[in-house]
C-alpha positions as CSV (number, residue, x, y, z in Angstrom):
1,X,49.3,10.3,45.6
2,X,46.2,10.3,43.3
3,X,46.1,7.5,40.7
4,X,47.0,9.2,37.3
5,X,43.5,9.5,34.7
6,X,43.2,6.8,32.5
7,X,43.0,7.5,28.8
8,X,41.5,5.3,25.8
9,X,43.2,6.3,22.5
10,X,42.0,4.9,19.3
11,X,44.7,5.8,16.9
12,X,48.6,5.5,16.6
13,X,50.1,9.4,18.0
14,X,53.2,10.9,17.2
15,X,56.0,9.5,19.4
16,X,56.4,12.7,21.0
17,X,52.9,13.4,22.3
18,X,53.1,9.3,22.6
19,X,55.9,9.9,25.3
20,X,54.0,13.3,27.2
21,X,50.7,11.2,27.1
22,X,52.4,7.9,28.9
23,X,54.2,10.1,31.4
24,X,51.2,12.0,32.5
25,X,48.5,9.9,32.4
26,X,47.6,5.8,32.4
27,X,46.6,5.4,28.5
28,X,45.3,2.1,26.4
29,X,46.8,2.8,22.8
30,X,46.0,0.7,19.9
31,X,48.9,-0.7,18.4
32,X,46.1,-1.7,15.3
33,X,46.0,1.8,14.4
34,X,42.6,1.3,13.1
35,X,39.6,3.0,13.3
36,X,37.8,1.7,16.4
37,X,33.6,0.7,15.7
38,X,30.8,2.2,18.4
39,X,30.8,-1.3,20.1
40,X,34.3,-1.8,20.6
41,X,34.8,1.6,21.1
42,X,32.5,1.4,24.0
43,X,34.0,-1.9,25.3
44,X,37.3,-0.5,25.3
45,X,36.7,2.8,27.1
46,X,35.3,0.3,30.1
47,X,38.1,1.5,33.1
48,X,38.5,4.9,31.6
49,X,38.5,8.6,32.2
50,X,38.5,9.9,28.6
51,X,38.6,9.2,24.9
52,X,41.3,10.8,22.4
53,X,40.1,10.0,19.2
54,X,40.0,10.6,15.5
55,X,38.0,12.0,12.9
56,X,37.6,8.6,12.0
57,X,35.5,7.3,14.5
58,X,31.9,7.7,14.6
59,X,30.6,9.0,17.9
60,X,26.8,9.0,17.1
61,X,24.1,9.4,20.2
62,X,23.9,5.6,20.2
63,X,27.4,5.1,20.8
64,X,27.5,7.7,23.7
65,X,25.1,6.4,25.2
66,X,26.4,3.1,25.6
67,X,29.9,4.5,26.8
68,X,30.9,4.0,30.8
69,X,30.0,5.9,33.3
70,X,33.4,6.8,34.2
71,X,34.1,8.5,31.0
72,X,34.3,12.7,31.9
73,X,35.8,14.1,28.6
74,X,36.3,13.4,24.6
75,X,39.2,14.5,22.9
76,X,39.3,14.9,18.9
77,X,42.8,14.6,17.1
78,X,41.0,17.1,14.6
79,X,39.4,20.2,14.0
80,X,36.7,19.2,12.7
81,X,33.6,17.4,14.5
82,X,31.2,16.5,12.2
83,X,32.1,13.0,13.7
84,X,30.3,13.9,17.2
85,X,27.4,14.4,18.3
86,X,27.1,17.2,20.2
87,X,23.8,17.9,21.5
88,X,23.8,13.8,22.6
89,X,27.8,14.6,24.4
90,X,26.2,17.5,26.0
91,X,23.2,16.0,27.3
92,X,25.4,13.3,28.7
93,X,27.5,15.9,30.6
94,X,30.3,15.1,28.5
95,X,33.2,17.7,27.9
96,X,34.6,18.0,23.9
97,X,37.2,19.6,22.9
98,X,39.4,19.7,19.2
99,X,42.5,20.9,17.5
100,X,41.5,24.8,16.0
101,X,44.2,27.1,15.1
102,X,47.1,24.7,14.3
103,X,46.4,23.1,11.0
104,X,46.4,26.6,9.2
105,X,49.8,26.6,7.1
106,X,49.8,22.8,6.5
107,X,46.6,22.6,4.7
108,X,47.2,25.9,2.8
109,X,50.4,24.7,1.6
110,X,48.0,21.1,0.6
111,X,46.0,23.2,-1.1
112,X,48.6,25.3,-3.0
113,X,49.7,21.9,-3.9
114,X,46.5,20.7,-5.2
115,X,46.7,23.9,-7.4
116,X,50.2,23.6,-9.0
117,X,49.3,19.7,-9.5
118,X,46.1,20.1,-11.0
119,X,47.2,23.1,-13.2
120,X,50.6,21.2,-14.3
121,X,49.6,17.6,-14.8
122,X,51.8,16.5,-12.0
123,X,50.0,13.6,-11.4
124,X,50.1,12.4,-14.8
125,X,54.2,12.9,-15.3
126,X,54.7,11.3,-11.6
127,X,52.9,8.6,-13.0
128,X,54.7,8.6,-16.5
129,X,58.2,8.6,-15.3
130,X,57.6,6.2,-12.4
131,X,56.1,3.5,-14.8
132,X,58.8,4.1,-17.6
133,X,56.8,5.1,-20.6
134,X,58.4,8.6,-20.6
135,X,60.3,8.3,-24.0
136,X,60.6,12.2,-24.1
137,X,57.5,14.7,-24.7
138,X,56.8,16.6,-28.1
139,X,56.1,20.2,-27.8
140,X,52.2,19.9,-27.6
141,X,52.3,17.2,-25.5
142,X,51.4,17.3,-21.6
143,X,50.8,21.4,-21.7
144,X,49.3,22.4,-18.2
145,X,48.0,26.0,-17.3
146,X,50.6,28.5,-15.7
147,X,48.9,30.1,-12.8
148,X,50.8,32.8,-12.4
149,X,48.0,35.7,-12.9
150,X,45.6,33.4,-12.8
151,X,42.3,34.3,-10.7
152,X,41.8,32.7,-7.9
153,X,38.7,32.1,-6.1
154,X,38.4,31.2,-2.3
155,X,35.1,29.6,-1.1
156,X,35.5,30.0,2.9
157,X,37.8,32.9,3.9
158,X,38.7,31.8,7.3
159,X,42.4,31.2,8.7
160,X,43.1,28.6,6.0
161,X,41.7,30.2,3.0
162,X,43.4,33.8,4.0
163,X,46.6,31.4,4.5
164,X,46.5,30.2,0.5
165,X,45.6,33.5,-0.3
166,X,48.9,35.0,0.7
167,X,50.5,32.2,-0.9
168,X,48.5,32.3,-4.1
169,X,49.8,36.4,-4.2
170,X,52.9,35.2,-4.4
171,X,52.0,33.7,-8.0
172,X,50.4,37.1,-8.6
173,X,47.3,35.4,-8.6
174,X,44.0,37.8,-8.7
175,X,41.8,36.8,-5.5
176,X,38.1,36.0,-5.0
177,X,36.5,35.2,-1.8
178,X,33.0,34.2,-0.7
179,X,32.4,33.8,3.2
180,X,29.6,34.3,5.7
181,X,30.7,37.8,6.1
182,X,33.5,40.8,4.3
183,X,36.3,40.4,5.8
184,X,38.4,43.7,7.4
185,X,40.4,45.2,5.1
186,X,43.6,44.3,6.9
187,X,42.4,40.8,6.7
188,X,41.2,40.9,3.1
189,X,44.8,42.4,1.4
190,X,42.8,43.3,-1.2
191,X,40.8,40.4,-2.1
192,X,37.4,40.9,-3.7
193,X,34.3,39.8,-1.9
194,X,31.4,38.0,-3.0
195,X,28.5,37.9,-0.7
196,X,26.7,35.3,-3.4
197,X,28.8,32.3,-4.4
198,X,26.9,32.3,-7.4
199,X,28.4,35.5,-8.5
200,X,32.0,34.8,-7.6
201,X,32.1,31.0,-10.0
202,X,32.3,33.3,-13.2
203,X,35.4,35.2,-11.6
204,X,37.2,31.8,-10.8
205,X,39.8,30.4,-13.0
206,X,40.9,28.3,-10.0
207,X,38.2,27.2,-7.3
208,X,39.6,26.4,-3.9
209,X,36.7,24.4,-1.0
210,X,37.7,25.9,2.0
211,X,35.0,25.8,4.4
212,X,33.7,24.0,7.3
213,X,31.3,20.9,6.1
214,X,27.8,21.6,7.4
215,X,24.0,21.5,6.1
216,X,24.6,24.2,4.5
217,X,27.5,23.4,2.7
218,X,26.8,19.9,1.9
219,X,27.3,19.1,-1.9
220,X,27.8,22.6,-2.4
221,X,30.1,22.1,-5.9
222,X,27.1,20.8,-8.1
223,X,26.5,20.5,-11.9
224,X,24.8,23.9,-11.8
225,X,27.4,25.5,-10.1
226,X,30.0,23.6,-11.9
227,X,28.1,25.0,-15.1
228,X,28.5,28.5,-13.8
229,X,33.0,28.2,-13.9
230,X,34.5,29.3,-16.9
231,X,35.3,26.8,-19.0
232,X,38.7,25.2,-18.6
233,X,39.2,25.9,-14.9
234,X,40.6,24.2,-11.6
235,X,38.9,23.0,-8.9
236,X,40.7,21.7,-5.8
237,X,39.4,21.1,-2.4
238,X,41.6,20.5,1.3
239,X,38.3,20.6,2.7
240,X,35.8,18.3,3.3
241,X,34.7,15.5,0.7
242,X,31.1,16.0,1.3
243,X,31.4,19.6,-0.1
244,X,31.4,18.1,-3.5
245,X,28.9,16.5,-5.8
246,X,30.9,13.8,-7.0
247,X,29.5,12.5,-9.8
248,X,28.7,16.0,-11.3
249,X,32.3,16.7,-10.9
250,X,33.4,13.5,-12.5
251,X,31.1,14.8,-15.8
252,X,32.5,17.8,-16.0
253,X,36.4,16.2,-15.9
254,X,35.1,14.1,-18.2
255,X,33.7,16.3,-20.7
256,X,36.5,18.4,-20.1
257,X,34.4,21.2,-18.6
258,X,36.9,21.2,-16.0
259,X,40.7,21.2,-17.1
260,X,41.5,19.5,-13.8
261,X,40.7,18.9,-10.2
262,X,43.1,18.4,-6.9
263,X,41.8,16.8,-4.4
264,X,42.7,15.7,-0.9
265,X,39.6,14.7,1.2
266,X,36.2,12.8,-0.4
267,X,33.3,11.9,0.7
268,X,33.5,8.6,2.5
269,X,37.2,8.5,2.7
270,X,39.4,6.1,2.4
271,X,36.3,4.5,-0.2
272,X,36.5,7.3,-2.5
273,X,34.3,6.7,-5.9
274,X,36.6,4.4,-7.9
275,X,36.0,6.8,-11.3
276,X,38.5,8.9,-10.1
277,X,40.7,6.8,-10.1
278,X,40.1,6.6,-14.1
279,X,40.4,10.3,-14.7
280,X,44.0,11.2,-15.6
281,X,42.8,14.8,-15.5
282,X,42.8,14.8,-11.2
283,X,45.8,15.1,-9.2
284,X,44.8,12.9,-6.0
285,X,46.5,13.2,-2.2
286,X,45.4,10.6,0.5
287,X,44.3,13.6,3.0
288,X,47.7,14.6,3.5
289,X,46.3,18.2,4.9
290,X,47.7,18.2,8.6
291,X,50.3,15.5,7.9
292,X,53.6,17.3,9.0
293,X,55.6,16.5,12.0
294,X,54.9,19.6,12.8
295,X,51.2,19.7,12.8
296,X,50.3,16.8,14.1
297,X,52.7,17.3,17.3
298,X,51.0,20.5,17.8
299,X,47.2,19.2,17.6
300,X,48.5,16.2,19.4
301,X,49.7,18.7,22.2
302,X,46.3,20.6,22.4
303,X,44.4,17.5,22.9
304,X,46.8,16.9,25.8
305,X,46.4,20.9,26.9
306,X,42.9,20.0,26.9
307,X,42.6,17.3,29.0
308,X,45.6,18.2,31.4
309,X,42.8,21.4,32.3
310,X,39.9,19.3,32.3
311,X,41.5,17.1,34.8
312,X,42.8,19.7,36.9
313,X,39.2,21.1,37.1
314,X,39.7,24.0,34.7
315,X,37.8,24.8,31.2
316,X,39.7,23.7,28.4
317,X,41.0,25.7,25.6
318,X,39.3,24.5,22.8
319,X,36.2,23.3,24.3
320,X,33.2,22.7,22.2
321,X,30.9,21.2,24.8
């Protein structure tokens, strides 16, 4: 009987892909739970098949390049892969897959989260009854923005910005979208379009980030296009951190430009800039997007589809190179 593959994992699973991953394969786990660096990421790997990894670690050319021979196949616990470099896995003969199509309805419900936080102060009342200096509210005091009717605008119109779409309708909110392309109209349910993101910002009372990070995309919220909001509105972003300008969205919480902001990712994560951490106008979530029992089984289970095929000499699924 063959020997089983042997698989170096970087991050603490859930117990139940845990327990499918031990009975199929022979797997080093990393009872740290830390992110693993590209030297001892490379040591590690030495005796092994594959990698499963996180968004977390950094898999530049440099670090594949000093990876064992033996290694066939990569394995994100993600969808994204901004952490990879491709054209350097490729040219290695490497085989990378990820975690598409399972995230959907966790991170829209994040980012319908980030929008009833922001809008209602929840932040600052958590905070206010939790360190007991709730001694009972006037009636001008802590007023948030209802979002029922509110318009809505959705910068990335893929699964998971179609997903808070349909939950934002049920708040009767008005939706704006601005993607690569229109959408169909049974995928748009009405929405309005925007081939310019410049001309959607004056439409958006709320401003959801929900596109990929890329060149392109890269500090996309800036002071200019802050400017271009009406004043008082919502930004929130279940993105990517890089999306965002940081400081130019600090000045405008500041100067109250912006009512509020939600966020769940930033750039650099977990070292997020320390002024928002000063701003009690910003509801903040520690990337909480996929984390659902739920989610993280199922995206836990693809990378395991994946490398179950690779290993029985088929194309994976969700195969990126």
């Amino acid at each position: 009987m063959a020997e089983r593959p042997a698989i170096f994992v970087t991050r603490k699973l859930p117990d139940a892909v845990t327990a499918r991953l031990l009975h199929n394969y022979r797997a080093t786990l990393n009872p740290e739970d830390g992110p693993i660096s590209g030297p001892a990421l490379a040591a590690g790997a030495v005796g092994h098949d594959a990698l499963l990894i996180s968004s977390r670690e950094s898999m530049t050319a440099e670090t594949l390049a000093a990876l064992p021979d033996s290694i066939r196949a990569i394995a994100t616990f993600s969808v994204g892969f901004e952490h990879i470099d491709l054209p350097a896995a490729k040219a290695r003969g490497l085989v990378v897959t990820n975690t598409p199509d399972v995230l959907t309805d966790a991170t829209a419900d994040i980012a319908m989260l980030l929008i009833l936080g922001a809008a209602r102060r929840a932040g600052e009342g958590e905070r206010m009854v939790r360190n007991d200096s709730w001694t009972g509210l006037g009636l001008a005091e802590m007023l948030g923005l209802q979002v029922s009717g509110k318009r809505l605008g959705i910068f990335g119109m893929g699964r998971i910005g179609r997903a808070l779409a349909r939950r934002a309708r049920g708040f009767d909110m008005t939706i704006h979208y601005c993607n690569r392309k229109r959408l169909t109209p049974e995928l748009e349910q009405g929405a309005i379009f925007h081939a310019d993101p410049e001309a959607m910002l004056p439409h958006c009372d709320v401003l959801s980030l929900n596109c990929p990070a890329s060149v392109e995309t890269r500090r996309f919220l800036n002071a200019q296009r802050i400017a271009r909001l009406p004043d008082g509105a919502i930004v929130v972003n279940s993105s990517r951190g890089a999306i965002v300008d940081d400081d130019a969205l600090i000045a405008a919480l500041r100067s109250n430009k912006l009512f509020a902001a939600g966020l769940d990712v930033y750039e650099n994560e977990p070292r997020i800039h320390p002024d928002y951490r000063t701003l009690p106008n910003v509801f903040l979530l520690p990337h909480l997007g996929s984390a659902t029992v739920e989610t993280r089984n199922a995206m836990g289970f693809k990378c395991l589809d994946n490398l179950d095929a690779i290993f029985a000499g088929r194309s994976p699924p969700d195969r990126l190179v």
